[in-house]
Backbone as a printed PyTorch tensor [residue, N CA C, xyz], in Angstrom:
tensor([[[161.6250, 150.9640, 262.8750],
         [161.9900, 152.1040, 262.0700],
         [160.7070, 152.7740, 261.5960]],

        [[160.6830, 154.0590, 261.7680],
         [159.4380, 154.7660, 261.3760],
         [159.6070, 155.9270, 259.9240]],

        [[159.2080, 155.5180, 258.9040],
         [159.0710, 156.3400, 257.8970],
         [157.3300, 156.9500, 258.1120]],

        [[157.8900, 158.7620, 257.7150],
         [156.5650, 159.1910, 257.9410],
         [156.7410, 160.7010, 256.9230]],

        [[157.3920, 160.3210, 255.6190],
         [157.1070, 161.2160, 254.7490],
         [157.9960, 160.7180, 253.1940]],

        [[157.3110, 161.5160, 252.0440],
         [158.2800, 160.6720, 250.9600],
         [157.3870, 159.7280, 250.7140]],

        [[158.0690, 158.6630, 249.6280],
         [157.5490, 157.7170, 248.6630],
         [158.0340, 156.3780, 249.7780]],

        [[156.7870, 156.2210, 250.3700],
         [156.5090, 155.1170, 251.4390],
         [157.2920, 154.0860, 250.9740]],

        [[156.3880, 153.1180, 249.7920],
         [156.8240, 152.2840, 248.8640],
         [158.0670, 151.8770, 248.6800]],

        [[158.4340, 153.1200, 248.2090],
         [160.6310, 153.0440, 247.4270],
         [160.9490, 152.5700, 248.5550]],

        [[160.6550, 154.0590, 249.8080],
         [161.7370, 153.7500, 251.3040],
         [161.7200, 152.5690, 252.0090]],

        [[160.3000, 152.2980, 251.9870],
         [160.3580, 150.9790, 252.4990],
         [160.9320, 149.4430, 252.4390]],

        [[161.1300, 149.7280, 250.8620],
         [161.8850, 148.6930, 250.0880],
         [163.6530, 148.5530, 250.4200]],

        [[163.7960, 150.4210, 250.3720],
         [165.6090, 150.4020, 250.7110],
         [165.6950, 150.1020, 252.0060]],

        [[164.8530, 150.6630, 252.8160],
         [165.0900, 150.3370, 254.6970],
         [165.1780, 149.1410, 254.6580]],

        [[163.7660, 147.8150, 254.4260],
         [164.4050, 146.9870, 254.5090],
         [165.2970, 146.4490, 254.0960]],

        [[165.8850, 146.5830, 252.4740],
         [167.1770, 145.7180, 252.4140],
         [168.3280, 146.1170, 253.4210]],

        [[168.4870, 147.8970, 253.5260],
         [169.4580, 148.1050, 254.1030],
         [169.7450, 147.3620, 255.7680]],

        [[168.5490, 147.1470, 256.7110],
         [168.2200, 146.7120, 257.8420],
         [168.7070, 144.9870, 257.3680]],

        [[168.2930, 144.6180, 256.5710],
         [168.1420, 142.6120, 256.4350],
         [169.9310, 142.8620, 256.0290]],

        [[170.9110, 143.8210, 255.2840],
         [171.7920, 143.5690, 254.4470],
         [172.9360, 143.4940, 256.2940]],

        [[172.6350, 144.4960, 256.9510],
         [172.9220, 144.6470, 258.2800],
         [172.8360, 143.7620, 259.2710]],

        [[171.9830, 142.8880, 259.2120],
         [171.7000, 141.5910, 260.1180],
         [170.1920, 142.3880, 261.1000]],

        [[170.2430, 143.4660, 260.4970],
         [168.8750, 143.5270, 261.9330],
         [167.5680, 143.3710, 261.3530]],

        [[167.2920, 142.4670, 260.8170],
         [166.2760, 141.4580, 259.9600],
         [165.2720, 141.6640, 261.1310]],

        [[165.2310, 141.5560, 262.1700],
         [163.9700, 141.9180, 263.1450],
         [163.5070, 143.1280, 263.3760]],

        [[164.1590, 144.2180, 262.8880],
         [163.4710, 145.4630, 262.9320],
         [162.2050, 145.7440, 261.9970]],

        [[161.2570, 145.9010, 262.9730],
         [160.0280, 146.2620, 261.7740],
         [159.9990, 147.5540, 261.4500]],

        [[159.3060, 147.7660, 260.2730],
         [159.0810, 149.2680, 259.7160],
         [157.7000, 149.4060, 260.0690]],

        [[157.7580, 150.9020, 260.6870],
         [156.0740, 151.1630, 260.4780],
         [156.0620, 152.5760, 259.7020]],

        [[155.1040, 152.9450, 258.6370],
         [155.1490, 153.8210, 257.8790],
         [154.0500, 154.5140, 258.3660]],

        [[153.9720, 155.7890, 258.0630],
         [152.6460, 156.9320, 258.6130],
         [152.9470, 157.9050, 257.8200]],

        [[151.9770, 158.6210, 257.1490],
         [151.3340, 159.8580, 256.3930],
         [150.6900, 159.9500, 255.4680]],

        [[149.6860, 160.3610, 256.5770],
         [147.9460, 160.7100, 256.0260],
         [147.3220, 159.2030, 255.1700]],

        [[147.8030, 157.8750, 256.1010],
         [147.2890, 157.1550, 255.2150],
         [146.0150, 156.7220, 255.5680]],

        [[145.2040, 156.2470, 254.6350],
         [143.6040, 155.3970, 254.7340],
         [143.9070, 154.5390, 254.2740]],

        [[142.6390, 153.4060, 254.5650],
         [142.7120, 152.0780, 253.9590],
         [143.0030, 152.0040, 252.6370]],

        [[142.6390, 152.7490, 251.6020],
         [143.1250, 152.7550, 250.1630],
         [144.6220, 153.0610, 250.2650]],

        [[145.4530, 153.8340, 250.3700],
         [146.8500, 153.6600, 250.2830],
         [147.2370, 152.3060, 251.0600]],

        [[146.8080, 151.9800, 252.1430],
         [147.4140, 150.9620, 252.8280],
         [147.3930, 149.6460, 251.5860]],

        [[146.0920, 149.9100, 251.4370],
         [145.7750, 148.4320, 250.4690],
         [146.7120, 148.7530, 248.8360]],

        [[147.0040, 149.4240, 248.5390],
         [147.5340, 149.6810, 247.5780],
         [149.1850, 149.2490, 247.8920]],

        [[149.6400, 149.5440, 249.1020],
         [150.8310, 149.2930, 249.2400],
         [150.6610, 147.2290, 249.9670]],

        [[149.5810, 146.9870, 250.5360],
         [149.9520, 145.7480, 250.1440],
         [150.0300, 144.9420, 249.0950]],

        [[149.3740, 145.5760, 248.2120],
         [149.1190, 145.0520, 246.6370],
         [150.5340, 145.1400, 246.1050]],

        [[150.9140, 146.0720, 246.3220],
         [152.5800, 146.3080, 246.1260],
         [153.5330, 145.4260, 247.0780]],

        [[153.1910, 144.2340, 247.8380],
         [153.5570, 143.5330, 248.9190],
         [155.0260, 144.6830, 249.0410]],

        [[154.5620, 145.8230, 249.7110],
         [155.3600, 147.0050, 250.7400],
         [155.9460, 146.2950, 251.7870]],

        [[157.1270, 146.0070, 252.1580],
         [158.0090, 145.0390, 253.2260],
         [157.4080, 145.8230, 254.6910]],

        [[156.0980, 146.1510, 255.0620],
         [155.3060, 147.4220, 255.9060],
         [155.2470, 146.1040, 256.8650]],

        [[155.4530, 146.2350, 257.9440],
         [155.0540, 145.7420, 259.1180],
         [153.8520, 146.2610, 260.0610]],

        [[153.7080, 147.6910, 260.2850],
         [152.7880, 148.2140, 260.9550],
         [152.3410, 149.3370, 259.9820]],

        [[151.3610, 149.8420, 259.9270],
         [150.9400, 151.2600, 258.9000],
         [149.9220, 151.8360, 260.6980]],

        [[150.6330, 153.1180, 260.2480],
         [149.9780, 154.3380, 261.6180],
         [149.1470, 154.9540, 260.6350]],

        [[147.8140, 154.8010, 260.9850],
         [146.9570, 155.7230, 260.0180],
         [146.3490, 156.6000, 261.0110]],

        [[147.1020, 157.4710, 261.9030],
         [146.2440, 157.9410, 262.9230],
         [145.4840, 159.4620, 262.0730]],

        [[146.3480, 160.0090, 261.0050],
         [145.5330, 161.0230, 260.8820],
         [143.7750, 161.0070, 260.0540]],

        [[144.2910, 159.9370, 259.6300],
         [142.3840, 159.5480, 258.6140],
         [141.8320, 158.8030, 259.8550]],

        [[142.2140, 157.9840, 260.7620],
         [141.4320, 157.4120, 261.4660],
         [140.3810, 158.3980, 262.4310]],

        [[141.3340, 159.3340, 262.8140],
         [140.7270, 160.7470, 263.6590],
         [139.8540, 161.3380, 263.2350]],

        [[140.3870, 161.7710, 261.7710],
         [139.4950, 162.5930, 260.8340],
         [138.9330, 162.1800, 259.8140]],

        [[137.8090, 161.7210, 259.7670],
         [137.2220, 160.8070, 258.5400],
         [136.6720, 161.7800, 257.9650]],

        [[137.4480, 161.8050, 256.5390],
         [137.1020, 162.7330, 255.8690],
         [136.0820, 162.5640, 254.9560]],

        [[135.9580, 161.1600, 254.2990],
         [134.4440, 160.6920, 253.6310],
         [133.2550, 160.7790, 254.3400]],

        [[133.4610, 160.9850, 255.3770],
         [132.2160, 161.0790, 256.5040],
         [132.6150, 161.7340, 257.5690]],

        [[132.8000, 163.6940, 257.5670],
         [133.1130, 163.9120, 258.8400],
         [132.6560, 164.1510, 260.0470]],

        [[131.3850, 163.4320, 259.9850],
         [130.4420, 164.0410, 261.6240],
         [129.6940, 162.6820, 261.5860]],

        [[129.6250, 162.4650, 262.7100],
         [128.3180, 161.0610, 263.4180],
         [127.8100, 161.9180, 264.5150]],

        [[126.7320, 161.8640, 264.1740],
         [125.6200, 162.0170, 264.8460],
         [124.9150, 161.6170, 266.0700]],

        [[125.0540, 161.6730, 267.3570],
         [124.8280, 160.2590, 267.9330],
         [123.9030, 161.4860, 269.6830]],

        [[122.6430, 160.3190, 269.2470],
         [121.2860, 160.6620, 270.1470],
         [121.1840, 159.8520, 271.1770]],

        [[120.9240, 159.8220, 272.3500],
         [120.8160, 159.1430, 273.4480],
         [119.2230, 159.2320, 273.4870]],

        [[118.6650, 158.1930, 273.5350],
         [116.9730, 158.2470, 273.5540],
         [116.5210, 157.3360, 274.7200]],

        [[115.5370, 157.6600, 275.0510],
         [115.2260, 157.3100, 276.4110],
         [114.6440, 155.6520, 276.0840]],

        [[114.3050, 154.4810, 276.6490],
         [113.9770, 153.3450, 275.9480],
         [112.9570, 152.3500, 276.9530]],

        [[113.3220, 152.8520, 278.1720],
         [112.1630, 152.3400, 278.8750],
         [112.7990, 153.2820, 280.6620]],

        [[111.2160, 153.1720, 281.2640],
         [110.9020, 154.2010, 282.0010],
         [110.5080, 153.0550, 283.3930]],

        [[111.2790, 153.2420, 284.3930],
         [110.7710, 152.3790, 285.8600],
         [110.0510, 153.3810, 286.6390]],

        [[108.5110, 153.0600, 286.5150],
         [108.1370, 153.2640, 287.7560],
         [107.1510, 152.6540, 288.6820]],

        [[107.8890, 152.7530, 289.6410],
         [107.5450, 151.7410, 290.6740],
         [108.0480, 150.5840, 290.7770]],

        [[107.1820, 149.3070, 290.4450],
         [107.9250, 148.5200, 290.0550],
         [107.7020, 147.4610, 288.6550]],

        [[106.4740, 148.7100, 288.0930],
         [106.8760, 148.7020, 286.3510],
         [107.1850, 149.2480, 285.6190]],

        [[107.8230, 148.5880, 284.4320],
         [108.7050, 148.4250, 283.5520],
         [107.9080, 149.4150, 282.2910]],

        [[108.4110, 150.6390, 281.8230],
         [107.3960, 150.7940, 280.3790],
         [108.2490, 151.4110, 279.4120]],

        [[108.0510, 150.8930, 278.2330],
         [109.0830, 150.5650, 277.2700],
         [108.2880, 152.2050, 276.8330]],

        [[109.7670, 153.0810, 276.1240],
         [109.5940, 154.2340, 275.6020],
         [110.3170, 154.0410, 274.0370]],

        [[109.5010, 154.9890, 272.8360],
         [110.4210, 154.7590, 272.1190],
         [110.0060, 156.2350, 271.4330]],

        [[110.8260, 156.9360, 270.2360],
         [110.2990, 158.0020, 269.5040],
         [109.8290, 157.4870, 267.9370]],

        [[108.8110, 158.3630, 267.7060],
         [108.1720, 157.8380, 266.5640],
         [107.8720, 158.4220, 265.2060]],

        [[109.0050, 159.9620, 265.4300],
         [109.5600, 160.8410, 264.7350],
         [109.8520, 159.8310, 263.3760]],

        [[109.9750, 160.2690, 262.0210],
         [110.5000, 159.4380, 261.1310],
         [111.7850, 159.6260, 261.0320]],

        [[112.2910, 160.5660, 261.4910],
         [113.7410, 160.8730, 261.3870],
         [114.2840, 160.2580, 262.5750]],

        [[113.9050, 160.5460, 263.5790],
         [114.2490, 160.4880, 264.8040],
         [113.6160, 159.0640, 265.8190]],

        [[113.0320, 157.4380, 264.6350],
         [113.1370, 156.7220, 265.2310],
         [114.2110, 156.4340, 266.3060]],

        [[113.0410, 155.3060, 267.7420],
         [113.9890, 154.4930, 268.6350],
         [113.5880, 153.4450, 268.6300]],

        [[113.9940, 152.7010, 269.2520],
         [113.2340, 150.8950, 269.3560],
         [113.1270, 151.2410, 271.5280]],

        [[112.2550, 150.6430, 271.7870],
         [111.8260, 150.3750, 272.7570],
         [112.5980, 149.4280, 273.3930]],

        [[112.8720, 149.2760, 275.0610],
         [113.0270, 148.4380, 276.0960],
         [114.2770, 147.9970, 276.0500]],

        [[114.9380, 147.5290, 276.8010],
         [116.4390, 147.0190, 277.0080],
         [117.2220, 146.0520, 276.1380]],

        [[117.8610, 146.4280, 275.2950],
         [118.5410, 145.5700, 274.2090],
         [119.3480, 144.8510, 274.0710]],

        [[119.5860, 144.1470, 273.5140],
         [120.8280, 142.5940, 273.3490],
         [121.3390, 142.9540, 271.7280]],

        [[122.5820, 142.8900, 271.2300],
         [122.3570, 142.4180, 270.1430],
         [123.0030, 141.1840, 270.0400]],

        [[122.6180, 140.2920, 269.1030],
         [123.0920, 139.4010, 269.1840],
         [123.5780, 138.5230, 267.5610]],

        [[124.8790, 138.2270, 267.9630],
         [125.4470, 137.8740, 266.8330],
         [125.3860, 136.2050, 266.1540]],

        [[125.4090, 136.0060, 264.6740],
         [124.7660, 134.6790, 264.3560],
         [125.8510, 134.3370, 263.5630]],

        [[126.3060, 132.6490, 263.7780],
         [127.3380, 132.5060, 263.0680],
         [127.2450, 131.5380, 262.5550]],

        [[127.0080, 131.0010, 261.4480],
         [127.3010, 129.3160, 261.1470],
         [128.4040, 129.5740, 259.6420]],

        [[129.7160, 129.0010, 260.1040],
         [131.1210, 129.3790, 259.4670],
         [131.7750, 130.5470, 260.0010]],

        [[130.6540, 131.5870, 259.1720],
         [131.4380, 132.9230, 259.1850],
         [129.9480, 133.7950, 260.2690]],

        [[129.7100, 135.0590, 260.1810],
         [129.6550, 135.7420, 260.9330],
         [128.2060, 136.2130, 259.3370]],

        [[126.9240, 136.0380, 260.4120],
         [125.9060, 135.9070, 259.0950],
         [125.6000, 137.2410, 259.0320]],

        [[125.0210, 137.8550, 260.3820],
         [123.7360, 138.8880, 261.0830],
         [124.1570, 139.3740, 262.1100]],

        [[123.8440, 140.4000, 262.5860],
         [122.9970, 140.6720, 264.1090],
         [121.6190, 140.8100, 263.9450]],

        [[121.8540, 140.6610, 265.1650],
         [119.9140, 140.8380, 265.6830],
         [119.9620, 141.9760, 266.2400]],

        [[118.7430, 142.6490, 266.4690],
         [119.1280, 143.5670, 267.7600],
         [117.3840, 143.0980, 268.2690]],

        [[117.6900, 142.6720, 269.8040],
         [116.6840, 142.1260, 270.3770],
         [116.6460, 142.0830, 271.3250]],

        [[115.7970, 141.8220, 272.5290],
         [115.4250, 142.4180, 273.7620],
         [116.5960, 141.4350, 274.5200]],

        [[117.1570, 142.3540, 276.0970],
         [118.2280, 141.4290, 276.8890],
         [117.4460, 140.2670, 277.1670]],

        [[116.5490, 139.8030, 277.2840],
         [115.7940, 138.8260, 278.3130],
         [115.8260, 137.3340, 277.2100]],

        [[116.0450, 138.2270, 275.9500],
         [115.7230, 137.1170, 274.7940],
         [116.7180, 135.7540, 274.8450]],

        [[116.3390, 134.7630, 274.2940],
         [117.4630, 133.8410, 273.8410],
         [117.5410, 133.7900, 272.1170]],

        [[118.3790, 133.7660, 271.1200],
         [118.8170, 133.5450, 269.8310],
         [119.7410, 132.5150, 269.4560]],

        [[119.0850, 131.3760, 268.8930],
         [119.4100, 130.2970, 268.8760],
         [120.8160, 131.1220, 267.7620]],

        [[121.9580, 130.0220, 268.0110],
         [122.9760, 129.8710, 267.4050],
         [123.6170, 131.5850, 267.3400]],

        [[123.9790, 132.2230, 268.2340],
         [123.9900, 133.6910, 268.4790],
         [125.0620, 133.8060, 269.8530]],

        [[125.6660, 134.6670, 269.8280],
         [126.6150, 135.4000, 270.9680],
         [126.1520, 136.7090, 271.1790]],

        [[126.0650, 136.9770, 272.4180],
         [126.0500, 138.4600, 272.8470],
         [126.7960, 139.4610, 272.9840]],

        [[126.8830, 140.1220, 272.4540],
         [127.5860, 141.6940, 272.0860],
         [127.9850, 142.1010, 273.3690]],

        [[126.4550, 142.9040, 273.7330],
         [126.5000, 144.3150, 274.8140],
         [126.5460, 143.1900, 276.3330]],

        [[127.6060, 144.0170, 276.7180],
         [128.0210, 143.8630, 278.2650],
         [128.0040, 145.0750, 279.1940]],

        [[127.4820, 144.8740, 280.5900],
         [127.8830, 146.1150, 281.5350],
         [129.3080, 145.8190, 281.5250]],

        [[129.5640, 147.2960, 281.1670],
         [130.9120, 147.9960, 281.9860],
         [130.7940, 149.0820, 283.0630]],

        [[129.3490, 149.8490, 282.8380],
         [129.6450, 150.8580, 284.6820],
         [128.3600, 150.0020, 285.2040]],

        [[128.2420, 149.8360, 286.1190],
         [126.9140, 149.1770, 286.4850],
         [126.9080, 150.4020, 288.3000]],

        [[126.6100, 151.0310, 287.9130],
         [126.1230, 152.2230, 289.8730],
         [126.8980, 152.7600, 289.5970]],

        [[127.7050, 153.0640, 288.1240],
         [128.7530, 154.6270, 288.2630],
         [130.1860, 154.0540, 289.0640]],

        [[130.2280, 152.5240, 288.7860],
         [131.3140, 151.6480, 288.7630],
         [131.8580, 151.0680, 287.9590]],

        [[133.1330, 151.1380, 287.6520],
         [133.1060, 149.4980, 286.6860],
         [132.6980, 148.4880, 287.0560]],

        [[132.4490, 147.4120, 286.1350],
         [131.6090, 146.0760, 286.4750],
         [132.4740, 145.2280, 286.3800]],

        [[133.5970, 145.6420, 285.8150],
         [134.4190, 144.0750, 286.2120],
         [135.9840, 145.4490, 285.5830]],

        [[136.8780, 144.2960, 285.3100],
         [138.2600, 144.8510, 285.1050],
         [138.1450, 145.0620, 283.3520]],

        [[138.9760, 146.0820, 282.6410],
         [139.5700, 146.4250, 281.6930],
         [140.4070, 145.8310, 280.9480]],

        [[140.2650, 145.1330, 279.5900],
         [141.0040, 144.0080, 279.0790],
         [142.3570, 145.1900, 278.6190]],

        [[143.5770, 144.6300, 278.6730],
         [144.6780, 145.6790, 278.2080],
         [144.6070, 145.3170, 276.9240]],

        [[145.6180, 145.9810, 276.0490],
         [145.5180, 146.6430, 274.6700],
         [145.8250, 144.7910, 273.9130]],

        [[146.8500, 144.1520, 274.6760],
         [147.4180, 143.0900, 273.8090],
         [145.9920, 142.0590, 273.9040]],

        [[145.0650, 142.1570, 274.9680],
         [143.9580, 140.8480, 274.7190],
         [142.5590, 141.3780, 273.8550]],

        [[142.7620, 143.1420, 273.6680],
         [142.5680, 144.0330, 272.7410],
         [142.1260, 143.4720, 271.3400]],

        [[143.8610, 143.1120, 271.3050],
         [144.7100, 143.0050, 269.8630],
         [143.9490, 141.3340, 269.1410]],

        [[144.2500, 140.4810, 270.5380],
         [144.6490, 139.1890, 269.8530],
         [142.7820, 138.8900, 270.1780]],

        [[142.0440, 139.4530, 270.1510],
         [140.5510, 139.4450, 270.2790],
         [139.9920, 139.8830, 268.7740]],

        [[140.4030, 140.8660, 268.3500],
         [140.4770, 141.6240, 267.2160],
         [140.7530, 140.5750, 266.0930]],

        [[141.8870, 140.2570, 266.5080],
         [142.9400, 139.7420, 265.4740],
         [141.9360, 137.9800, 264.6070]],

        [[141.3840, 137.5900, 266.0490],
         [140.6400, 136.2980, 266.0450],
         [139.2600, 136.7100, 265.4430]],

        [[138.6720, 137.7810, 266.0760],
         [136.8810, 138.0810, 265.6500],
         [137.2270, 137.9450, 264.6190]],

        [[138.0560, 139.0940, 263.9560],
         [137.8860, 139.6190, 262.5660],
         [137.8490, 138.5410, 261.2940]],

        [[138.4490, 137.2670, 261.7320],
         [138.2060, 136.1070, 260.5190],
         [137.2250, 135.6730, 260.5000]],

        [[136.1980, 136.1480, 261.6090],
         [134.9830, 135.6280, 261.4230],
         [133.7910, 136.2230, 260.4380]],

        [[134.0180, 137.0000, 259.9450],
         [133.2850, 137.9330, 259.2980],
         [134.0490, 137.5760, 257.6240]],

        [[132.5550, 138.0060, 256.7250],
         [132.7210, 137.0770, 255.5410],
         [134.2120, 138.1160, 254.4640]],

        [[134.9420, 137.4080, 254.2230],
         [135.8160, 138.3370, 253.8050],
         [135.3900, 139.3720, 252.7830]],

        [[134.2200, 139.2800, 251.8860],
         [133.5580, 140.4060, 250.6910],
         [133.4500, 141.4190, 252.0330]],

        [[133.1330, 141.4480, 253.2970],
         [133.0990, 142.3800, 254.0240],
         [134.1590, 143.8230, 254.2090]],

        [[135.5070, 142.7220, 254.4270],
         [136.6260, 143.1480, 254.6770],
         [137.2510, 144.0850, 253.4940]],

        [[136.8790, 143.7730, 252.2570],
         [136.9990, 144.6720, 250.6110],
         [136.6060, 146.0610, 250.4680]],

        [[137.7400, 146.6170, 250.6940],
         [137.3200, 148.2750, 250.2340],
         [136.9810, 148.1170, 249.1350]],

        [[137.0860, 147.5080, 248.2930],
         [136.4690, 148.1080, 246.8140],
         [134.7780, 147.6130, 246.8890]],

        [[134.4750, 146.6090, 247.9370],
         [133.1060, 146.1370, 247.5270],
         [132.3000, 146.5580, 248.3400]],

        [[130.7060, 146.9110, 247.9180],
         [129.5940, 147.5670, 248.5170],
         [128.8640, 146.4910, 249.6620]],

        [[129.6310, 145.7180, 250.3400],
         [128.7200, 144.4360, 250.9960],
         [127.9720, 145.7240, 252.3310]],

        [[127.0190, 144.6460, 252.2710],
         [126.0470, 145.7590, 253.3430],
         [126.0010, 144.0170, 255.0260]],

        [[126.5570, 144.2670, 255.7020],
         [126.0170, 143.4150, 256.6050],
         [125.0020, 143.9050, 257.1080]],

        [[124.0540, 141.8980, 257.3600],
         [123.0120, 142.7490, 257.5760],
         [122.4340, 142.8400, 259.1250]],

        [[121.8050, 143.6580, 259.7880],
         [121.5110, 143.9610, 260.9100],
         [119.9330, 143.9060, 260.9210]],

        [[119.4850, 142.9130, 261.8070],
         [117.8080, 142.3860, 261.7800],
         [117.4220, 142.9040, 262.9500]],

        [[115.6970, 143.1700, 263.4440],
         [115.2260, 143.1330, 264.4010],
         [114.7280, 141.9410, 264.4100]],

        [[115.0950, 141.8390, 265.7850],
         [114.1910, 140.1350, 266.1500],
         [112.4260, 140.7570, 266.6490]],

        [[111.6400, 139.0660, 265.8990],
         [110.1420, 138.8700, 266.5690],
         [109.7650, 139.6250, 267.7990]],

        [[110.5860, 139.1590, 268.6190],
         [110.1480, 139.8020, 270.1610],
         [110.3880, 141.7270, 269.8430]],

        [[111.2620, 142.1670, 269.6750],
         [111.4250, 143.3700, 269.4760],
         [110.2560, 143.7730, 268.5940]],

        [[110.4160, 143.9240, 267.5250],
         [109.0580, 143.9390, 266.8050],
         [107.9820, 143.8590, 267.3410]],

        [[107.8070, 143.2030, 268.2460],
         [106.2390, 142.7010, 268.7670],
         [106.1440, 143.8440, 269.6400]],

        [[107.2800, 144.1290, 270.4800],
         [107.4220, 145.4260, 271.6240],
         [107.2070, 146.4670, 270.4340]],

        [[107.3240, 147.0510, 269.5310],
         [107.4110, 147.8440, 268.8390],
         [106.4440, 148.5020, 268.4440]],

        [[105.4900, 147.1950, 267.9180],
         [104.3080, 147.3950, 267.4060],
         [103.5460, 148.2030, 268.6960]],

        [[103.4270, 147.2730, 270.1230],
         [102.5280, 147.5370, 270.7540],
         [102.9060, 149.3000, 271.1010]],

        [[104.1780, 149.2590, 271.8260],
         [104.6460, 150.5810, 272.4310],
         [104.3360, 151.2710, 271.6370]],

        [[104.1680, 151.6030, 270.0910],
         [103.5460, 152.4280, 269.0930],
         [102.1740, 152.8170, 269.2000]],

        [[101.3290, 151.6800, 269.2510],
         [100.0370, 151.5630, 269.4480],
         [ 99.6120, 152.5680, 270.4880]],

        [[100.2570, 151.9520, 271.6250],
         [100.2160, 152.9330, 272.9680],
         [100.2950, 154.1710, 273.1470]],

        [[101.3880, 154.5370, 272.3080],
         [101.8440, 155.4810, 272.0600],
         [100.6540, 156.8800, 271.2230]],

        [[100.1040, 156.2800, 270.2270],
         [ 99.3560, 156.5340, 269.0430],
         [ 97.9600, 156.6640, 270.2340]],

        [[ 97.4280, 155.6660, 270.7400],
         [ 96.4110, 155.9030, 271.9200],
         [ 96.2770, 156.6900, 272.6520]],

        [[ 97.4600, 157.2990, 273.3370],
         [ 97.7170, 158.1380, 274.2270],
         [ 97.1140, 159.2950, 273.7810]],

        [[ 97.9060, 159.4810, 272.5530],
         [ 98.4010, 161.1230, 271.9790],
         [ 96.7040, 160.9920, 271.1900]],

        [[ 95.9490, 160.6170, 270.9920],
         [ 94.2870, 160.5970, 270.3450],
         [ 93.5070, 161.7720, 270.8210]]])
């Protein structure tokens, strides 16, 4: 059953009794309009009998933040058959140099990323970034929406729940690893040499 206007809350309360008073106790409700995580969380606080919440119109349009910005920067350059790490050194317009990993650290919950070179190893860490086009192909097959879901459903307990709190300012934190850094420094240097 889809409610998608009106006092979510009330309706939701009469649908379900009226649905459970009926015997069709398995019908879920999903409610939609104009909601964000703050109404949602407000109506679970209100334990709302809500089975699914459609928040497609805030999800589309983020209105606390309506534009991302997003630069493609060049990061390393083949020629021949060496390798040379590029980065920009703009203050606005930092990049990090050479082919990246990030990599995730967990002991319990979900501590850090790293972001650190592919070649690297990070003790006690999983890797993020995977090819998906590799020659303007896919690289392997497309997980469907349900291994999507139940991927989602599993990561997400891994991460410390102060995370998960709209009301709280937690900042996860995101590190450069040694090796990166070390590329950083030099490709700068180089960089700074060049341009002399």
């Amino acid at each position: 059953m889809v409610i998608d206007s009106g006092d979510l809350y009330d309706l939701s309360v009469k649908a379900r009794k009226m649905l459970d008073e009926a015997g069709l106790d398995y019908v879920q409700i999903l409610v939609m309009s104009d909601l964000d995580e703050y109404k949602i969380k407000k109506m679970q606080d209100m334990k709302a009998p809500v089975d699914i919440y459609g928040a497609a119109t805030e999800v589309l349009n983020v209105t606390d933040a309506p534009k991302l910005e997003v630069v493609y920067k060049l990061s390393e350059l083949q020629e021949k058959n060496k390798i040379i790490p590029k980065m920009k050194l703009s203050t606005k317009k930092l990049s990090l140099p050479g082919k990246k990993q990030v990599f995730r650290i967990k002991k319990d919950k979900y501590l850090c990323d790293i972001i650190g070179l592919d070649n690297e190893e990070v003790k006690d860490s999983r890797k993020l970034l995977c090819p998906v086009i590799k020659n303007g192909k896919l690289a392997g097959a497309l997980p469907d929406i349900e291994t999507i879901h139940s991927y989602y459903k599993r990561d997400i307990e891994n991460f410390p729940t102060s995370l998960l709190d709209i009301e709280n300012k937690y900042q996860y934190e995101v590190k450069i690893s040694k090796n990166l850094q070390k590329l950083i420094e030099k490709t700068r240097s180089e960089i700074i040499k060049n341009h002399s």
